[in-house]
VEXVONU-576037 format. One record per residue: x, y, z of N, C-alpha, C in turn. Coordinates in steps of 0.05 Angstrom, whole numbers, plus 5000, padded with zeros to 4 digits. Example, Ala and Ser with C-alpha at 12.3 -4.5 7.8 and 13.67 -1.06 7.14 Angstrom:
! VEXVONU-576037
REC | 5264 | 4886 | 5156 | 5246 | 4910 | 5156 | 5264 | 4934 | 5156
REC | 5257 | 4955 | 5142 | 5273 | 4979 | 5143 | 5258 | 5001 | 5157
END
This chain:
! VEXVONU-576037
REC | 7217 | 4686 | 2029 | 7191 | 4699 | 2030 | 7183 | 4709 | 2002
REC | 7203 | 4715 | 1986 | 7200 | 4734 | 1950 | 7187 | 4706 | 1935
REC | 7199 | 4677 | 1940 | 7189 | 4661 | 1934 | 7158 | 4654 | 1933
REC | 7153 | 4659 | 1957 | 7128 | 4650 | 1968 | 7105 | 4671 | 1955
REC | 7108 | 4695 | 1942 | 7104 | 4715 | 1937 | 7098 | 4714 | 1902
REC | 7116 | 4705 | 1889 | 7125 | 4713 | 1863 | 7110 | 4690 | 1852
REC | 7110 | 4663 | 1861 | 7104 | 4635 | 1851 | 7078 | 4631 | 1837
REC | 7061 | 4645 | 1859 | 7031 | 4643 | 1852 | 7024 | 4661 | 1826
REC | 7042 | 4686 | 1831 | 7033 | 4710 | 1810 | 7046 | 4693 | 1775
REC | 7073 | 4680 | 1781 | 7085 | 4674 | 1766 | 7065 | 4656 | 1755
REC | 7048 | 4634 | 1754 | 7027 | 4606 | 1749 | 6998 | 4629 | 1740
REC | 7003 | 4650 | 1752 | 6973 | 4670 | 1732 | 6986 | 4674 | 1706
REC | 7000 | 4686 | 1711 | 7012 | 4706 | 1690 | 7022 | 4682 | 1663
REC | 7034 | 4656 | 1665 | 7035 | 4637 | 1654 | 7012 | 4618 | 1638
REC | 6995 | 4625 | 1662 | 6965 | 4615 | 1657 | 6947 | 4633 | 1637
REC | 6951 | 4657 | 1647 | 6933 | 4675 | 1627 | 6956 | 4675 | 1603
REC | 6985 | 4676 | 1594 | 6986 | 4672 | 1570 | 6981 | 4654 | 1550
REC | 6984 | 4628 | 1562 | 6979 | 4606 | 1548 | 6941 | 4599 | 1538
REC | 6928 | 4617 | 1553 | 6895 | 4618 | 1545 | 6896 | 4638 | 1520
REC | 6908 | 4670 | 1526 | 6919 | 4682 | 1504 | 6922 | 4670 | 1485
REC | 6942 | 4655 | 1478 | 6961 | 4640 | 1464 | 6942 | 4620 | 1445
REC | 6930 | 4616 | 1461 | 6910 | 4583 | 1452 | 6884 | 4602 | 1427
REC | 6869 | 4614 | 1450 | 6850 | 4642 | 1425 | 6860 | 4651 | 1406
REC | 6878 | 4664 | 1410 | 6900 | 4673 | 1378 | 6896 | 4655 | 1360
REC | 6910 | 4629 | 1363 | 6907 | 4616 | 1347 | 6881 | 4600 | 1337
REC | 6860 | 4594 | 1353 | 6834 | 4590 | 1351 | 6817 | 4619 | 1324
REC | 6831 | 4632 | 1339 | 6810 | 4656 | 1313 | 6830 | 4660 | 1295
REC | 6854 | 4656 | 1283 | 6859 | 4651 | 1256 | 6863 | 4628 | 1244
REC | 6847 | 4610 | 1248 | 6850 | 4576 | 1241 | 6828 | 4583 | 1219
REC | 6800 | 4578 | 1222 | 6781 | 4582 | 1208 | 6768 | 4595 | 1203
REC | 6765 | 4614 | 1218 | 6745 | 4640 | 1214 | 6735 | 4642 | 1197
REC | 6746 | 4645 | 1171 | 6748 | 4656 | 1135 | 6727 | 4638 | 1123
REC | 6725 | 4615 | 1131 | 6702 | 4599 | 1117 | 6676 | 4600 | 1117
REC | 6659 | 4604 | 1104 | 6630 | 4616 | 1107 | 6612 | 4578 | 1104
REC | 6629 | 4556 | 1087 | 6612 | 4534 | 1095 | 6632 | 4515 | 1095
REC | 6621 | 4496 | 1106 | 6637 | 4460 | 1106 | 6634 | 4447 | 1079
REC | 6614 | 4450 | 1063 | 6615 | 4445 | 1040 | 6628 | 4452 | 1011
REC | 6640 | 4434 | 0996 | 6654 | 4446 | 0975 | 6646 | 4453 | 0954
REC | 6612 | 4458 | 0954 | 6598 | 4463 | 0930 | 6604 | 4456 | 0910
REC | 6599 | 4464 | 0881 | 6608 | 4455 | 0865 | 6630 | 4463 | 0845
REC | 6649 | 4445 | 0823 | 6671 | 4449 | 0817 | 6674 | 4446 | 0790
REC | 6682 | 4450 | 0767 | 6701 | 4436 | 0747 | 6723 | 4445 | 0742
REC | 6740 | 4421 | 0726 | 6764 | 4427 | 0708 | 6750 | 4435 | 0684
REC | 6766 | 4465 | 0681 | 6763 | 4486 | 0657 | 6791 | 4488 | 0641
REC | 6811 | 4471 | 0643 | 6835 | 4471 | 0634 | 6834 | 4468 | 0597
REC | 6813 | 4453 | 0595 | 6818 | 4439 | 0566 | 6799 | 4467 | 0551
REC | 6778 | 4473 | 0567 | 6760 | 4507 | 0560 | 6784 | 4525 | 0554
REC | 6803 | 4529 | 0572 | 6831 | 4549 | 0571 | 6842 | 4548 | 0554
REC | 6859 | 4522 | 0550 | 6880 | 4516 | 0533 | 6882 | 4536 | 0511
REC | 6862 | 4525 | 0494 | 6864 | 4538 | 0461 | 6861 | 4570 | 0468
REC | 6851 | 4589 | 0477 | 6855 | 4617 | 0488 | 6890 | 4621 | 0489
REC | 6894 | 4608 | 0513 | 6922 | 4610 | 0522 | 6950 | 4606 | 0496
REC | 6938 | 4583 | 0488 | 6959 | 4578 | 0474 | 6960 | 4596 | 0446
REC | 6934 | 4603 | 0444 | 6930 | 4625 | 0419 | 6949 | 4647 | 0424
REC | 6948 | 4661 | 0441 | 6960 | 4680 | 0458 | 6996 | 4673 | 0454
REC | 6998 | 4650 | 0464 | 7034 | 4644 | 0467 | 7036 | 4641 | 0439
REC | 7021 | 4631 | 0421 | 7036 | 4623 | 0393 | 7035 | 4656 | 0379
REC | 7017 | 4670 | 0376 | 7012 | 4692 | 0372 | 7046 | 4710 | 0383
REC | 7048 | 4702 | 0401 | 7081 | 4719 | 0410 | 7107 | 4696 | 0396
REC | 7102 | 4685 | 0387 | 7125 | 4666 | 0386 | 7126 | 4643 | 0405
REC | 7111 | 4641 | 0424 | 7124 | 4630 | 0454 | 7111 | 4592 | 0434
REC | 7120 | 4575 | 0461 | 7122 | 4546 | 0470 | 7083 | 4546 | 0465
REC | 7074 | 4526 | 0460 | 7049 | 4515 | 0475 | 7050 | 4504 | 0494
REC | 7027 | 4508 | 0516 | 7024 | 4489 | 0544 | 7011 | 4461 | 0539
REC | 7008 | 4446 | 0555 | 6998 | 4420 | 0559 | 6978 | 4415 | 0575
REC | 6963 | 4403 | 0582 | 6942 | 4405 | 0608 | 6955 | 4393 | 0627
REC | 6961 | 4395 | 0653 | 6979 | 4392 | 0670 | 6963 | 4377 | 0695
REC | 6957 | 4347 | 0697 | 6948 | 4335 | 0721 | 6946 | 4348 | 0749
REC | 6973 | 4358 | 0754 | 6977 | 4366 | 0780 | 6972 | 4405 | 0792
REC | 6968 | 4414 | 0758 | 6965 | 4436 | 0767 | 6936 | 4444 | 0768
REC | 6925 | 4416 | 0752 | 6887 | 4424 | 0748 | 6889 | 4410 | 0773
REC | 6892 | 4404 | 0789 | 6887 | 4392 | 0811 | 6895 | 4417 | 0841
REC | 6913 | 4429 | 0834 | 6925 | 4449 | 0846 | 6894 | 4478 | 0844
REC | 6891 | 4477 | 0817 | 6874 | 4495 | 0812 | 6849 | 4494 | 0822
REC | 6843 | 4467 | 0822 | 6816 | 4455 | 0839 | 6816 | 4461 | 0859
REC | 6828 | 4463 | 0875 | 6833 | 4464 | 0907 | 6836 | 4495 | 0909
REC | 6845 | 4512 | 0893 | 6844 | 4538 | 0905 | 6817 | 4551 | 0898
REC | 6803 | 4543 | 0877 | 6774 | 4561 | 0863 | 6759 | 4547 | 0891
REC | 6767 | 4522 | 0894 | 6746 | 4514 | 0908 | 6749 | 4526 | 0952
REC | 6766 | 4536 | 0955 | 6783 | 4548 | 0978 | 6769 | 4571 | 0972
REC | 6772 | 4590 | 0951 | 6755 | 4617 | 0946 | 6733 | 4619 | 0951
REC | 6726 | 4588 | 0937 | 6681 | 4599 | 0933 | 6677 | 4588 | 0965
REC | 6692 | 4579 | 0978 | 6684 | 4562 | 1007 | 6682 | 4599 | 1028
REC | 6706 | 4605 | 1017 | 6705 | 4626 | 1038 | 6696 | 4655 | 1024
REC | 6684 | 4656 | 1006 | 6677 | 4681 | 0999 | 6698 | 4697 | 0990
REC | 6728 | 4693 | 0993 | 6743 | 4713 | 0983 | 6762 | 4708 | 0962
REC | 6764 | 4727 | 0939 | 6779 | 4720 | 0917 | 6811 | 4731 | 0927
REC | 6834 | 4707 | 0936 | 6853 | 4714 | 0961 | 6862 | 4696 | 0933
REC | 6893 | 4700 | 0937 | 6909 | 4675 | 0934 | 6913 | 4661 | 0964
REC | 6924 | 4679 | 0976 | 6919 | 4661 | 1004 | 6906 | 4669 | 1032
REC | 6890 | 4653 | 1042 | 6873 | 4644 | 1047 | 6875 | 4623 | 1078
REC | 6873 | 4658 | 1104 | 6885 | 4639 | 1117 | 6912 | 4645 | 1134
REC | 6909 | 4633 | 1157 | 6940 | 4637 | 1172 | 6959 | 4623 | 1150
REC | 6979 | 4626 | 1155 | 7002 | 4613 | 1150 | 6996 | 4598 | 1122
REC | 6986 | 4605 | 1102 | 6979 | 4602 | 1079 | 7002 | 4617 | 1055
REC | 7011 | 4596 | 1038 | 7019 | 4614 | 1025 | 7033 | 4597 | 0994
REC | 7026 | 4608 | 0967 | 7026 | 4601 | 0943 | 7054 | 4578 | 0945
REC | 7074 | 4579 | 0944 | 7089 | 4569 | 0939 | 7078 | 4530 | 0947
REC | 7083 | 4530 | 0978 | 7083 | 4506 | 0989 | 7054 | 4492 | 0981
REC | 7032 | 4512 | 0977 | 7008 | 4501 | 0967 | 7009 | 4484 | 0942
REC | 7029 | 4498 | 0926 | 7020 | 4476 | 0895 | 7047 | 4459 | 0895
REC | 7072 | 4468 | 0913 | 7091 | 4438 | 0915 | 7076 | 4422 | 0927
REC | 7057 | 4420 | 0941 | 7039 | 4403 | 0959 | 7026 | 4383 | 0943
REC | 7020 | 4392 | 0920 | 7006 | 4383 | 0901 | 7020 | 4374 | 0873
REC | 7046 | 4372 | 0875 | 7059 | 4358 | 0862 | 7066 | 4381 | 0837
REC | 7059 | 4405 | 0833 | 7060 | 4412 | 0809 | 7090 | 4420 | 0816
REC | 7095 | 4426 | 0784 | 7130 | 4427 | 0778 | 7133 | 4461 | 0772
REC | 7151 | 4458 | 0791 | 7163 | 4494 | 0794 | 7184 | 4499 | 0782
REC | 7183 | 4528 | 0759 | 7174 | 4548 | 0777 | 7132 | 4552 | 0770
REC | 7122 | 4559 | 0780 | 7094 | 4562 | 0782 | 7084 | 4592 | 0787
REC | 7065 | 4593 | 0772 | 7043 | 4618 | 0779 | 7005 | 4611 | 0787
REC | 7005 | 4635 | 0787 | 6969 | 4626 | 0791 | 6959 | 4651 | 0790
REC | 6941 | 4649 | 0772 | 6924 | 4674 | 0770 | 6898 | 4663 | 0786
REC | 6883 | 4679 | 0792 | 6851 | 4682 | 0801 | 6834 | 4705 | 0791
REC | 6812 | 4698 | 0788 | 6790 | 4711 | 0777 | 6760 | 4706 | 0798
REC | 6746 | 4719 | 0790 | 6716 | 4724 | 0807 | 6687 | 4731 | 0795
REC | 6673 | 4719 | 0787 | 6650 | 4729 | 0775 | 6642 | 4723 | 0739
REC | 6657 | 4714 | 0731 | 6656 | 4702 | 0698 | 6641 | 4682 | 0691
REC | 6625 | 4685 | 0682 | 6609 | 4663 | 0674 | 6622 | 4638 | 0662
REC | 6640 | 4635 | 0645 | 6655 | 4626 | 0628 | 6686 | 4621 | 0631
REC | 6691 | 4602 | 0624 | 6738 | 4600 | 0615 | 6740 | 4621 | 0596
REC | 6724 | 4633 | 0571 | 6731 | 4655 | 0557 | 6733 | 4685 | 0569
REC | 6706 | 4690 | 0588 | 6704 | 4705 | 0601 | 6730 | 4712 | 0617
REC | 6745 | 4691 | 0641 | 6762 | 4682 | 0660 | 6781 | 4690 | 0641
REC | 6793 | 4685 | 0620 | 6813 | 4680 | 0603 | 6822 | 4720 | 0596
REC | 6791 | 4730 | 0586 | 6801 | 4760 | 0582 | 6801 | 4776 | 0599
REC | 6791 | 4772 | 0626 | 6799 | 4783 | 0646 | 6830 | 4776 | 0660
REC | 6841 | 4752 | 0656 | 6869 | 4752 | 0655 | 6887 | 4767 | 0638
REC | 6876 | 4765 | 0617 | 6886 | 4777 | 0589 | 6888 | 4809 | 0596
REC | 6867 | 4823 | 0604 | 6869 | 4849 | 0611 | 6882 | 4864 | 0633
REC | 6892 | 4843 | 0649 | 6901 | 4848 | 0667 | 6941 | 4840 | 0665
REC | 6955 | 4860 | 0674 | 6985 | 4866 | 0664 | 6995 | 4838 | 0669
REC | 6983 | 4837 | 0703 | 7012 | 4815 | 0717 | 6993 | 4791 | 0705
REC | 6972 | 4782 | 0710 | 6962 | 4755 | 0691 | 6970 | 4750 | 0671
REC | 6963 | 4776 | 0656 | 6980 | 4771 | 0624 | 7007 | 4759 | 0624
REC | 7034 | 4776 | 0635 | 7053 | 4759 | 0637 | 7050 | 4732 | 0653
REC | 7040 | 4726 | 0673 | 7040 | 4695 | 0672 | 7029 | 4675 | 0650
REC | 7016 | 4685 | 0642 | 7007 | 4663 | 0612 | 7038 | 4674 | 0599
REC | 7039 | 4687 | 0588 | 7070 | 4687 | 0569 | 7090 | 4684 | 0588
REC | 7095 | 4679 | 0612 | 7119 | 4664 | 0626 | 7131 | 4636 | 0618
REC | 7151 | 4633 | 0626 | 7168 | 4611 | 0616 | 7156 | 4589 | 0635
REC | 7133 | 4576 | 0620 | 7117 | 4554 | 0637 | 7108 | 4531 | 0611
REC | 7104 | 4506 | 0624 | 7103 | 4483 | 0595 | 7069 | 4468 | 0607
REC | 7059 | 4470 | 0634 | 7044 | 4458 | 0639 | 7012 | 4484 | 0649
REC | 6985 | 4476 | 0649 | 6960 | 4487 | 0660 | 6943 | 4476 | 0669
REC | 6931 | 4484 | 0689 | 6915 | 4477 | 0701 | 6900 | 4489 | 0705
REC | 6868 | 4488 | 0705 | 6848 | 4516 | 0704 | 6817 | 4500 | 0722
REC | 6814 | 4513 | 0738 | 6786 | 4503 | 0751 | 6770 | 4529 | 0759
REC | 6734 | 4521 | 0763 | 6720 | 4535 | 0772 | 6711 | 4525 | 0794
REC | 6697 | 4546 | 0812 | 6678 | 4527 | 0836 | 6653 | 4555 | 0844
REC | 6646 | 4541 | 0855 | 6616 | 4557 | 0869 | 6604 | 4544 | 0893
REC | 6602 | 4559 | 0910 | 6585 | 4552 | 0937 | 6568 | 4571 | 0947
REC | 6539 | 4555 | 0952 | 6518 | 4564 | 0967 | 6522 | 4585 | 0985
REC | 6540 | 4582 | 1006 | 6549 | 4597 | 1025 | 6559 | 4625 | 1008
REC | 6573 | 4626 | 0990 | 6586 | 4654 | 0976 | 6571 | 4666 | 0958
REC | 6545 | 4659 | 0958 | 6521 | 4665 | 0936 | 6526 | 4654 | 0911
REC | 6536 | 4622 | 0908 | 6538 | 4609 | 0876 | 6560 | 4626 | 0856
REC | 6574 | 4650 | 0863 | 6597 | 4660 | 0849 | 6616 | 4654 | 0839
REC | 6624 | 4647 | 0817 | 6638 | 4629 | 0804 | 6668 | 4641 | 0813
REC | 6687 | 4626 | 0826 | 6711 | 4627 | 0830 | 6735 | 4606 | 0814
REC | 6748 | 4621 | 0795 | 6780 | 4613 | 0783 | 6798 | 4619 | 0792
REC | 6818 | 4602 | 0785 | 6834 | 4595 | 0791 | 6846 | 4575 | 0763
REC | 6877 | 4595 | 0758 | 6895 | 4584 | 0734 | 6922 | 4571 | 0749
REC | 6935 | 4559 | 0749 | 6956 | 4542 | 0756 | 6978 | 4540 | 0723
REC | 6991 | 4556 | 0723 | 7020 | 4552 | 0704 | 7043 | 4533 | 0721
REC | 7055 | 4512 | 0704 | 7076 | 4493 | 0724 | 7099 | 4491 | 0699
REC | 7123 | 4493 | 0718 | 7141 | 4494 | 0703 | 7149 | 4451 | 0677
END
């Protein structure tokens, strides 16, 4: 008779979690994005370079190189920013720096700065500069760069960077 009793309640209670279950993950999938479009983008790597490397030679350090996979890394995150309006490194459920730029082939160990609102790579560059933890990633033990901007309609045209250091 406990059978006959328990079965039905047991198939709600199963039922309403798995609807639970399904929403949860429905409202942190996309939410964050304000458009479908990727507005627009460039590589600012080769704009960077000479800043950057001024900076490392100025301490003693290595020069960087322009790095295929990290301007490509860097593309994809300015352009992830200006899509969703927020200057994040990550961006997003289950998002997170590391697996993003092994994804993209760049060679670790890796950093990434971001920036918001600069008209300019010079602009982008002294706001890294002024800032402690940016600063040490440009003088980190890194050989490769990658530097992009983006802007979308949806985020009011705001210029979003994104720097990519690869080991």
């Amino acid at each position: 008779m406990q059978d006959q009793f328990f079965l039905p309640r047991r198939r709600l209670i199963l039922s309403a979690g798995a609807v639970i279950s399904v929403s949860l993950v429905a409202g942190c999938s996309t939410s964050n994005v304000l458009s479908p479009d990727d507005g627009t983008g460039s590589d600012q790597t080769e704009a960077t370079l000479g800043y950057v490397n001024t900076l490392r030679q100025g301490r003693g350090l290595s020069t960087l190189v322009r790095n295929p996979a990290a301007s490509v890394a860097a593309m994809y995150q300015a352009t992830r920013m200006a899509r969703a309006g927020k200057m994040k490194h990550n961006i997003g459920w289950r998002d997170n720096f590391h697996d993003r730029v092994k994804g993209h082939g760049v060679t670790l160990p890796a950093a990434e700065n971001i920036a918001m609102g600069q008209e300019n790579a010079e602009s982008a560059y002294e706001a890294w500069f002024n800032s402690a933890n940016h600063l040490k990633n440009m003088l980190g033990n890194y050989r490769g760069l990658g530097v992009a901007v983006a802007q979308n309609s949806a985020s009011g045209n705001r210029p979003y960077w994104a720097m990519v250091l690869s080991g």
